[in-house]
TORDO-181172 format. One record per residue (C-alpha): x, y, z. Coordinates in steps of 0.2 Angstrom, whole numbers, padded with zeros to 4 digits, always signed. Layout:
TORDO-181172
XYZ ...
//
This chain:
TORDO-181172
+0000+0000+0000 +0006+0017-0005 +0010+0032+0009 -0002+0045+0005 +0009+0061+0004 +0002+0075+0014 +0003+0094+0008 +0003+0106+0023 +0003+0125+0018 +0016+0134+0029 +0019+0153+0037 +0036+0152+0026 +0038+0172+0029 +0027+0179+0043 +0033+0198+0039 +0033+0199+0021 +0014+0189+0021 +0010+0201+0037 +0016+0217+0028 +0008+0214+0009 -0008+0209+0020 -0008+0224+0029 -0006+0235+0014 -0020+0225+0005 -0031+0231+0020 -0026+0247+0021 -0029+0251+0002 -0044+0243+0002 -0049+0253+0017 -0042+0270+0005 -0055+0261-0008 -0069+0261+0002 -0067+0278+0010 -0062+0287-0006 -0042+0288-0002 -0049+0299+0015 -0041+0288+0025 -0026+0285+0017 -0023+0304+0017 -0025+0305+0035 -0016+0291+0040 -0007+0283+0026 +0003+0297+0016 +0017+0308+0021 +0013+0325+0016 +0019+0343+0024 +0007+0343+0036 +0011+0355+0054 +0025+0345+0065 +0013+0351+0079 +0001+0339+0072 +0005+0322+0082 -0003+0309+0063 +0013+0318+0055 +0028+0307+0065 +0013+0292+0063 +0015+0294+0045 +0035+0296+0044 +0031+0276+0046 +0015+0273+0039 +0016+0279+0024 +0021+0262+0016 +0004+0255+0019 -0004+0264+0010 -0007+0264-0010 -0015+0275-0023 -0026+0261-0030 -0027+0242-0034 -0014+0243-0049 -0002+0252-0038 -0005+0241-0024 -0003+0224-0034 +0013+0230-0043 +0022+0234-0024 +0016+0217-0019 +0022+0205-0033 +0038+0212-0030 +0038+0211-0010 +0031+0191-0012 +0044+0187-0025 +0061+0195-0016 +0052+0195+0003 +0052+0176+0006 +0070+0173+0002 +0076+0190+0010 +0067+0184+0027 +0074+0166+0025 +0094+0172+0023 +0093+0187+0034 +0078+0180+0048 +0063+0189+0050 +0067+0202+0063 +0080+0209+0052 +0068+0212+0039 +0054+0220+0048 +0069+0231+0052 +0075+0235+0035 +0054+0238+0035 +0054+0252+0046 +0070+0260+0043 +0067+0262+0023 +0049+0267+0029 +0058+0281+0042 +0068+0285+0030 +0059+0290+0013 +0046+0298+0023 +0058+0309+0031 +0066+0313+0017 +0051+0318+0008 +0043+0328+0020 +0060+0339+0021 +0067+0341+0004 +0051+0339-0005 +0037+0349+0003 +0025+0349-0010 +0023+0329-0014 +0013+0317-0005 +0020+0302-0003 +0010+0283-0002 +0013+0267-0005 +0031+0251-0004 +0039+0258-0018 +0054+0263-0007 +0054+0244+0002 +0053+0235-0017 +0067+0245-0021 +0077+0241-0004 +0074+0222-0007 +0079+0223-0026 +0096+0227-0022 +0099+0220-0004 +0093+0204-0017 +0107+0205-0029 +0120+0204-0014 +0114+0184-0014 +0134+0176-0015 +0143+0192-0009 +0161+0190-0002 +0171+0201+0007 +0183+0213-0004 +0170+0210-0021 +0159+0218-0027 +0145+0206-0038 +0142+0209-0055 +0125+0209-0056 +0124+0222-0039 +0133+0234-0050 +0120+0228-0066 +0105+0229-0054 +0111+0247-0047 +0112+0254-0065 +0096+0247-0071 +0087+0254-0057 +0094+0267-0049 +0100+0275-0065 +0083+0271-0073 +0075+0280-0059 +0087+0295-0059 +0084+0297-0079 +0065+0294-0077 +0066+0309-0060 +0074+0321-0072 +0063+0316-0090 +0048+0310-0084 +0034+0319-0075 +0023+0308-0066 +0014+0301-0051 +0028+0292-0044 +0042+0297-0031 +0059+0292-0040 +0067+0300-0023 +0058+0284-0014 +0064+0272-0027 +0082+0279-0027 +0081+0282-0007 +0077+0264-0006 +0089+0255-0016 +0103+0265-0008 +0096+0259+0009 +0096+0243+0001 +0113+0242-0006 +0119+0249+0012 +0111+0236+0022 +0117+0222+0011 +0135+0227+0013 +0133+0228+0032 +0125+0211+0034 +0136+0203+0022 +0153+0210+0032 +0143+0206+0049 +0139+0187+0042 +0158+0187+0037 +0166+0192+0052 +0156+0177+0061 +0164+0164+0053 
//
């Protein structure tokens, strides 16, 4: 008689999961209410530092998405490169790297670029695009396809800032992949110095 093989589904990465599933929320709650609430608790715009929602939204910005298609794009990305990023640096990490490229961004933006509002992961895809390319790093090299992945998407990004006037924060985009590339030297010269 043949062993039936069983087929459990597994929590393989609780903060990538918990993070897209918050933001799925979150947008649909912007949906629902006609983007009210993701302007009031959501999006990092110049609002009055006396105004206790605008620190909130330093961080919380990242939950929140202009729409379906922009939330759908952020999330393919995060369930794609999350996963392996949480199994080879541990989930904690990654929650970190969360919250500092969320800190971050919103900072930035509200500083330097008064005028814009700013919403939705953009700035964590591009932190986990490049920490990804780090995948084999040694000390003393630099990998190929970090340097490939750096001029594809932070060059694009730069060009695209400069050329292109749109709906989307390039200064996230670029903000994050340089928090990326910064976060995968330091966990990679941590990892090594272990050994």
């Amino acid at each position: 008689m043949k062993k039936k093989h069983k087929f459990i589904i597994t929590l393989n990465a609780p903060v990538t999961l918990g993070f897209v599933f918050l933001c799925f929320v979150v947008t649909l709650i912007g949906i629902l209410t006609k983007g009210a609430s993701t302007k009031q608790f959501f999006m990092t715009w110049h609002s009055s530092l006396l105004n206790p929602l605008t620190y909130l939204r330093f961080f919380t910005h990242v939950f929140g998405h202009s729409g379906w298609e922009h939330f759908i794009n952020n999330a393919m990305y995060l369930l794609i490169l999350g996963p392996m990023l949480e199994e080879k640096h541990g989930s904690a990490t990654l929650a970190e790297i969360i919250g500092i490229t969320a800190v971050i961004t919103g900072l930035i933006s509200y500083i330097f670029f008064p005028g814009i509002a700013l919403c939705g992961a953009s700035g964590i895809v591009f932190a986990f695009i490049i920490l990804a390319s780090f995948t084999g790093f040694h000390e003393g090299e630099i990998p190929l396809s970090f340097l490939v992945v750096a001029v594809l998407y932070i060059g694009g990004q730069i060009i695209q800032g400069i050329t292109v006037r749109d709906n989307i924060s390039q200064m996230a985009h670029i903000i994050g992949g340089v928090i990326g590339a910064v976060i995968g030297f330091m966990l990679n010269r941590k990892k090594k110095r272990s050994y």
